[in-house]
Residue frames as qw, qx, qy, qz and C-alpha x, y, z in Angstrom:
[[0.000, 0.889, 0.459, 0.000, 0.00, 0.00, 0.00],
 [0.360, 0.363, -0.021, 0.859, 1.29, 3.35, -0.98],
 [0.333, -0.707, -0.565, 0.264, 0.92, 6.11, 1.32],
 [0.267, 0.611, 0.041, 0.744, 0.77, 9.91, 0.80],
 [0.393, -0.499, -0.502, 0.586, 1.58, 11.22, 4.42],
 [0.048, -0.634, -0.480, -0.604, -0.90, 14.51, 4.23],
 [0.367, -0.236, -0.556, 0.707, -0.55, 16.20, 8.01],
 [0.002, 0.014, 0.068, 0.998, -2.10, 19.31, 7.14],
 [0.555, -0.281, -0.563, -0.543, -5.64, 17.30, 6.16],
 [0.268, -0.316, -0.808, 0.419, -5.60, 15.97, 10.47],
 [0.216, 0.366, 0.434, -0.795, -7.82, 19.32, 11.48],
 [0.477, 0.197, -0.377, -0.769, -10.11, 18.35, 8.65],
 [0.487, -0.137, -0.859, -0.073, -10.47, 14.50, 9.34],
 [0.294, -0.093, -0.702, 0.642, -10.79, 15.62, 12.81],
 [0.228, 0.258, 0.061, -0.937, -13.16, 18.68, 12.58],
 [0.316, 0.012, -0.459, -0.830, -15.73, 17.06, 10.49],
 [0.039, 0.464, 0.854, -0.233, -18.33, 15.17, 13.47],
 [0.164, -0.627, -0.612, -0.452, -22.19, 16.40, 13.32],
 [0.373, -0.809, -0.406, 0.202, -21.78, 18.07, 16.82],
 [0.356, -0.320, 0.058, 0.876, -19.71, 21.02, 15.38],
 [0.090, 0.721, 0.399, -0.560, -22.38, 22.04, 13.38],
 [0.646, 0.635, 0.350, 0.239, -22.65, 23.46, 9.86],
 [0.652, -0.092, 0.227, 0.717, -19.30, 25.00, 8.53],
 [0.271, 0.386, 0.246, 0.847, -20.81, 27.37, 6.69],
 [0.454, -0.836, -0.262, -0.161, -23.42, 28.88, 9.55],
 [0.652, -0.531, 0.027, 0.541, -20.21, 29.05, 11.65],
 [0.394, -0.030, 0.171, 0.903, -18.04, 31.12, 9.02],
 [0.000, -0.690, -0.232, -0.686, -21.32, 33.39, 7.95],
 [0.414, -0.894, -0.171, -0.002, -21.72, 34.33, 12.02],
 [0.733, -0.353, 0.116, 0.570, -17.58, 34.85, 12.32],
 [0.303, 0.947, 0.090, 0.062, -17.34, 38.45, 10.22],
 [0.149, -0.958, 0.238, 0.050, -14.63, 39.43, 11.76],
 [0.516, -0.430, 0.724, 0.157, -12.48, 36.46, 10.93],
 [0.817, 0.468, 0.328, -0.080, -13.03, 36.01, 6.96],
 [0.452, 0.713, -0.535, -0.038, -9.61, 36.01, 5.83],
 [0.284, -0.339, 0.865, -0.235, -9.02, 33.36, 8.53],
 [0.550, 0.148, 0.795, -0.207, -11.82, 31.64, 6.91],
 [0.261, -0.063, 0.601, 0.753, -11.15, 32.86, 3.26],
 [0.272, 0.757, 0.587, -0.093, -14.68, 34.51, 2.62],
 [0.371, 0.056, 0.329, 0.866, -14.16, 37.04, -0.03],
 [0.262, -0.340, -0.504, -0.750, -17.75, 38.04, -0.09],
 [0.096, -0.315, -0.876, 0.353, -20.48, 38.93, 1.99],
 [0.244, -0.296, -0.129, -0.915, -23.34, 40.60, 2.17],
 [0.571, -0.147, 0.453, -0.669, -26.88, 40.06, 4.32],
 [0.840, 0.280, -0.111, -0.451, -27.65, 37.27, 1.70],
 [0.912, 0.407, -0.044, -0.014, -24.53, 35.63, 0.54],
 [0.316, -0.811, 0.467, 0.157, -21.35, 34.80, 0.76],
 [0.758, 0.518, -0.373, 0.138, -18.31, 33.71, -1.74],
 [0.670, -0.607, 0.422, -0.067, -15.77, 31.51, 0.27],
 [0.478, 0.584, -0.626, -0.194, -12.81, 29.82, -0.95],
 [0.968, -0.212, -0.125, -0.052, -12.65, 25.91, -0.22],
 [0.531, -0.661, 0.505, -0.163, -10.49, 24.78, 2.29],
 [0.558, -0.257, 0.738, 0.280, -9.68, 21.45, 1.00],
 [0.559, 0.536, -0.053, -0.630, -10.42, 22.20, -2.74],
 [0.842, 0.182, 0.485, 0.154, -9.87, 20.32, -5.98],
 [0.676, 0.339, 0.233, 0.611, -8.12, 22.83, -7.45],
 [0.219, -0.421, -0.297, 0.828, -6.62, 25.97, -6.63],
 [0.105, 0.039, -0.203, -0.973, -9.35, 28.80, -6.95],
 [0.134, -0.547, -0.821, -0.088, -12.45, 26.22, -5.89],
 [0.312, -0.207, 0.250, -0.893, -14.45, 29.16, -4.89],
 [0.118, -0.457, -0.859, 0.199, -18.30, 28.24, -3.01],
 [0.236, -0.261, -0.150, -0.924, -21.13, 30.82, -3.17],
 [0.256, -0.238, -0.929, 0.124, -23.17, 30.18, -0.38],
 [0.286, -0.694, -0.381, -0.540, -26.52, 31.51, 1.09],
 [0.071, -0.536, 0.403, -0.739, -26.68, 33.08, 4.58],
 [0.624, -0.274, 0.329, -0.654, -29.05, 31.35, 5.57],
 [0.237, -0.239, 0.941, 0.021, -29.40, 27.25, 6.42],
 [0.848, 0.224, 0.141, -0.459, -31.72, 25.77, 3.49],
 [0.837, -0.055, 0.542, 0.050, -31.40, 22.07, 2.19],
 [0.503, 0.530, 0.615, 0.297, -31.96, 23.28, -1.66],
 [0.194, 0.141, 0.382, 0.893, -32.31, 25.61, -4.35],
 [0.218, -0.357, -0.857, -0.302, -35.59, 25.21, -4.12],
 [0.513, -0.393, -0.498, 0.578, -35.56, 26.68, -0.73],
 [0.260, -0.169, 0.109, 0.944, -34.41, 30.11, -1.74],
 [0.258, 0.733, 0.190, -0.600, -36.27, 33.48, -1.65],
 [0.694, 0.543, 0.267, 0.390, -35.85, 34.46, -5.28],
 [0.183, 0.910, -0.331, 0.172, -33.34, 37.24, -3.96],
 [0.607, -0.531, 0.565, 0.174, -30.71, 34.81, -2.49],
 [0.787, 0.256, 0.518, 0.215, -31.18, 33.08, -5.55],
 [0.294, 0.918, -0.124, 0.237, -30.23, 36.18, -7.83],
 [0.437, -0.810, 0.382, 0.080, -27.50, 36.88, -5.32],
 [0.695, -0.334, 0.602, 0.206, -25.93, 33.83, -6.06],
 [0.692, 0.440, 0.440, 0.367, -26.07, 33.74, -9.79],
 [0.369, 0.892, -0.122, 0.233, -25.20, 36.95, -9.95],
 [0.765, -0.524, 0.375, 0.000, -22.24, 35.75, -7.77],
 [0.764, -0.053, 0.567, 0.303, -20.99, 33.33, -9.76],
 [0.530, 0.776, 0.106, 0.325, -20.70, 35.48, -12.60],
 [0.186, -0.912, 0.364, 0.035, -18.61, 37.69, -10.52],
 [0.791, -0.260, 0.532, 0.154, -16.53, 34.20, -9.26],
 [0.818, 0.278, 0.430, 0.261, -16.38, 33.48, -13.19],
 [0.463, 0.799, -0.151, 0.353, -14.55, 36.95, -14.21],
 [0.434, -0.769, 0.467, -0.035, -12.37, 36.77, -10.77],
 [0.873, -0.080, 0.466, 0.117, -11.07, 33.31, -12.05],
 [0.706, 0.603, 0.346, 0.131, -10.44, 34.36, -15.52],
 [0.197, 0.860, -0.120, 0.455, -9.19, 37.57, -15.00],
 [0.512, -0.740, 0.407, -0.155, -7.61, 37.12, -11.47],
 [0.633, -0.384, 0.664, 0.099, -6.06, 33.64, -11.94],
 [0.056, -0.573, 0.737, 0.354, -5.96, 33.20, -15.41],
 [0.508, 0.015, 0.840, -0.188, -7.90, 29.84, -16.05],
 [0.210, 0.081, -0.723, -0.653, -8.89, 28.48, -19.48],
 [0.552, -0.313, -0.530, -0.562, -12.61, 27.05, -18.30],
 [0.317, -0.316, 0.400, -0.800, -14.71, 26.48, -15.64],
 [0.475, -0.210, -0.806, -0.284, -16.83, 23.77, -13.95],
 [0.268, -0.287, 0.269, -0.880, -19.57, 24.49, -11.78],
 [0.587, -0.414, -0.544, -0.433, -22.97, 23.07, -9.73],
 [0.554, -0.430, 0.394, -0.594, -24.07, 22.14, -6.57],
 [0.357, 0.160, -0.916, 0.085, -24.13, 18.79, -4.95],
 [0.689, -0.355, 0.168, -0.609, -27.66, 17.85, -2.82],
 [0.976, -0.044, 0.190, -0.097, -27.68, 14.69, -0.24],
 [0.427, -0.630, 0.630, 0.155, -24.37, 12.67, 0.43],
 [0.747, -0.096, 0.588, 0.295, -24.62, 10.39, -2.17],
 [0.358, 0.893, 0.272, -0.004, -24.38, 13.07, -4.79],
 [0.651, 0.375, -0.060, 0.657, -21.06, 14.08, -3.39],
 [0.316, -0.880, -0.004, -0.355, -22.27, 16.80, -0.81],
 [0.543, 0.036, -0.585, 0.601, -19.53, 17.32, 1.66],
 [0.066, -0.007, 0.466, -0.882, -21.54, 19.77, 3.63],
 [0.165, -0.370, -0.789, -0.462, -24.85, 18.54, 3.63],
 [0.131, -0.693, -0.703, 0.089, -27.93, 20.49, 4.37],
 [0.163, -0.758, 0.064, 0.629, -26.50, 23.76, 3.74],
 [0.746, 0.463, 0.325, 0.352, -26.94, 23.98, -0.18],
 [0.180, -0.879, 0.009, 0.442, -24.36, 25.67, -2.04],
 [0.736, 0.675, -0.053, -0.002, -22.84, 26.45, -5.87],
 [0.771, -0.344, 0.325, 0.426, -19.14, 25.13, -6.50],
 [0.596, 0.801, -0.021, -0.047, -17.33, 27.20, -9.11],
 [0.751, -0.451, 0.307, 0.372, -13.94, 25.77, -10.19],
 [0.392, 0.760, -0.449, -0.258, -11.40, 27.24, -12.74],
 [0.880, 0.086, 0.389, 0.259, -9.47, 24.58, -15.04],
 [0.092, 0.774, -0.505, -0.371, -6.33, 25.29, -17.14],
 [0.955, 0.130, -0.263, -0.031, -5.21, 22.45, -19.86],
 [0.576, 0.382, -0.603, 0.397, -2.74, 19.99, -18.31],
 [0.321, -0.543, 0.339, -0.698, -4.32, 20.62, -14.40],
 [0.943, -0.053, 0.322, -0.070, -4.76, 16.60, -14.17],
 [0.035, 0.601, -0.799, -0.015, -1.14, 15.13, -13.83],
 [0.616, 0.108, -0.778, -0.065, -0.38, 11.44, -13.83],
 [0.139, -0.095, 0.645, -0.746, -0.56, 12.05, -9.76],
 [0.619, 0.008, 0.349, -0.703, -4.51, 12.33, -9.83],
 [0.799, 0.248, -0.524, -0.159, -4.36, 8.90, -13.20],
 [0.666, 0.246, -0.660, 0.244, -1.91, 6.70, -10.94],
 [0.308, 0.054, -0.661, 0.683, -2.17, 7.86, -7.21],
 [0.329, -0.751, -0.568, -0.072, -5.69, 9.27, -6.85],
 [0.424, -0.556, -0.169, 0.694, -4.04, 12.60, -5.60],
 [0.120, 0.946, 0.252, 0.162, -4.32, 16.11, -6.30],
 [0.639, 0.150, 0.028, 0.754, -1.67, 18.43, -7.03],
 [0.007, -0.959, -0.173, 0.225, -2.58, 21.99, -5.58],
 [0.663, 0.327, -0.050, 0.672, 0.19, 24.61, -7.05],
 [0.032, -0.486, 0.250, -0.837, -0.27, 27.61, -4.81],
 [0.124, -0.210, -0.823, 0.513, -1.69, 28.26, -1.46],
 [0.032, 0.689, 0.715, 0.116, -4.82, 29.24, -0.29],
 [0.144, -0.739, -0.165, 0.637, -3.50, 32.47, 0.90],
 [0.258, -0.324, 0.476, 0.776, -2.19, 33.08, -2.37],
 [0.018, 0.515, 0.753, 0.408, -5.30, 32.39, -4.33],
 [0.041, -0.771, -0.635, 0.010, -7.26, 34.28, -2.03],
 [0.224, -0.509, 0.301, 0.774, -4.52, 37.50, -2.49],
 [0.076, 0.044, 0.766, 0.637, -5.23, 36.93, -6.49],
 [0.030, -0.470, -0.861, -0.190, -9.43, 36.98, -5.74],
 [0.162, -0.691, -0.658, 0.254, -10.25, 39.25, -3.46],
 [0.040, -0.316, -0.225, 0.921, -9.75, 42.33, -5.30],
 [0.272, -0.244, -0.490, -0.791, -12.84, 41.53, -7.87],
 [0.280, -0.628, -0.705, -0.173, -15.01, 41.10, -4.88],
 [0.177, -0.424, -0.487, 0.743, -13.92, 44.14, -2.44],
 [0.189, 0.118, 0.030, -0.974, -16.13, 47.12, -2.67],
 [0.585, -0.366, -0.630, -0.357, -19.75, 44.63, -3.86],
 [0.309, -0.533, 0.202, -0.761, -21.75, 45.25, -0.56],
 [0.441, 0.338, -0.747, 0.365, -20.04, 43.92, 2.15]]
């Protein structure tokens, strides 16, 4: 068995029981700490947050303020919010970091792929050709190439001055 010793991922295995509560309710009530928790965005509605353990550097998350299950869920201004969001997200990527295409959605209900379930929210990832190495073919493993601080340096000036 190969083994990819990963230290950094222990306050993530560790951090991720049911009695800590939803991840993203915690970072929208924590204002004052959203560069510690990489939120680029906020407003009364919404908030743009960069993933913590992404799939590729620049995962961004557009999430809703409030705790619904679904789309479905949503006032039809959170919903705006967020789509007009992700447009932002999709010229910060382009134009901030550069990225040749995008892949987006949302993930409802654990076998779907939700890592934060019950707290719906829109995934918007930049892609560049050649960002899947033989690493992710032969080892199941992701290559990140920058940090998160550095991504979120590179993002957050197309979201500062959008009403915070």
């Amino acid at each position: 068995m190969k083994r990819l010793w990963a230290p950094w991922r222990e306050r993530y295995v560790k951090g991720t029981g049911d009695d800590e509560g939803c991840v993203f309710c915690r970072i929208g009530s924590e204002p004052s700490r959203d560069r510690d928790n990489y939120v680029l965005h906020r407003s009364e509605r919404t908030m743009v947050v960069l993933n913590r353990f992404p799939y590729i550097n620049g995962h961004l998350m557009v999430v809703p303020c409030r705790h619904v299950p679904d789309l479905r869920s949503l006032k039809a201004e959170e919903l705006g919010e967020m789509i007009d969001l992700v447009r932002v997200s999709e010229e910060a990527l382009f134009e901030g970091m550069g990225c040749m295409g995008i892949n987006g959605g949302w993930n409802l209900g654990r076998c779907a792929g939700a890592g934060v379930e019950g707290h719906v929210h829109l995934h918007v990832l930049p892609r560049w050709s050649g960002d899947v190495n033989f690493m992710t073919s032969v080892a199941e493993v992701r290559v990140l190439s920058e940090s998160l601080e550095s991504s979120y340096d590179q993002l957050l000036p197309f979201f500062e001055g959008r009403d915070r």
